[in-house]
N, C-alpha and C positions, 0 to 999 in steps of 0.2 A: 442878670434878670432885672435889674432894674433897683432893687430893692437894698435897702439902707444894712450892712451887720456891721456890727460894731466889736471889731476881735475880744475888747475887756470883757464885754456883757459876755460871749458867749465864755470865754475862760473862768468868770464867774460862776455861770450857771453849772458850768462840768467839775471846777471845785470844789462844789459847795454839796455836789453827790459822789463825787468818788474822793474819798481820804487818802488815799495811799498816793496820790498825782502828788511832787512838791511844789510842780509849777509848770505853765503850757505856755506854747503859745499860739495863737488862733490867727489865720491870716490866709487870703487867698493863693493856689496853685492853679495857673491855666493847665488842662490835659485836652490831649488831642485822641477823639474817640472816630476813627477810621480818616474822614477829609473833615470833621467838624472839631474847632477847638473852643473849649468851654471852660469858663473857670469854676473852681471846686471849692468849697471850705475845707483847710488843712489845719489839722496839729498835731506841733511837735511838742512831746507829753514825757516830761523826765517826772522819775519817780524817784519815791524818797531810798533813802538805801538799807534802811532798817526794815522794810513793808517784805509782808510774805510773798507778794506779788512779786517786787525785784530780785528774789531767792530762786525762783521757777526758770526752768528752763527756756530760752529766747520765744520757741514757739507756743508752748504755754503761758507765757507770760504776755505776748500779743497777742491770743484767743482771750486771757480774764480782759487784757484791757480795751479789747474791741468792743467785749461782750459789754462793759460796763458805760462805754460812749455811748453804742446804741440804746441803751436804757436812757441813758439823757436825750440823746436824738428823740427818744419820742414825745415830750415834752418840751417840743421846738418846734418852732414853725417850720415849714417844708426848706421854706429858701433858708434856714439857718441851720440846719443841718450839716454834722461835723460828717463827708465821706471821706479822708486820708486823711490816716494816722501814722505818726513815726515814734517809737518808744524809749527813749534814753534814760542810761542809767546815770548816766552824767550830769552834775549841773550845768544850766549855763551860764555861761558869760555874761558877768554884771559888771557896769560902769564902779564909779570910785563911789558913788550915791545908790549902790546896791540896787540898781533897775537894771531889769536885762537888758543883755542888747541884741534885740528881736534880728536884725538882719542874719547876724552870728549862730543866733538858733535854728532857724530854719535850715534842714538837711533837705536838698532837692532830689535825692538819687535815693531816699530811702523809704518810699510809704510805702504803706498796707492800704487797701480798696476795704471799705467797710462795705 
């Protein structure tokens, strides 16, 4: 759409209201919706492993943490709006200098449609 997201800000904004996330990462997913292909705001959202949330079973644990993105969604502007979410209970993959390593997190084959 034309318009500037900057993956940090938004992983900031979704950290800073959901406590139980340990770490995300925000970054675009083209989808193809019939013959039109369009790109999406995506993330892949591990949780911490002691949080009540990561105890819940797979599908209840993707309904609390969908429900909680779109509470941040709606304090976003339209184009910055997170729709595909993937939920891991795994950390990721960090460098020797403990920074993800964002390529490695991102699961292509696994989101949910908010």
């Amino acid at each position: 759409n034309g318009k500037n997201v900057h993956p940090e800000e938004m992983e900031s904004a979704v950290l800073e209201e959901i406590d139980y996330i340990r770490e995300l990462v925000v970054h675009e997913k083209t989808v193809t919706r019939g013959e039109k292909r369009t790109g999406c705001i995506a993330a892949t959202i591990s949780l911490k492993p002691d949080c009540p949330v990561a105890a819940m079973p797979m599908e209840e644990r993707n309904a609390a943490v969908i429900a909680d993105v779109k509470r941040v969604n709606k304090r976003l502007a339209s184009y910055k709006r997170i729709s595909l979410v993937t939920v891991l209970l795994d950390e990721f993959e960090k460098t020797t200098t403990h920074k993800v390593i964002r390529d490695r997190a991102i699961k292509e084959d696994a989101y949910i449609s908010i």
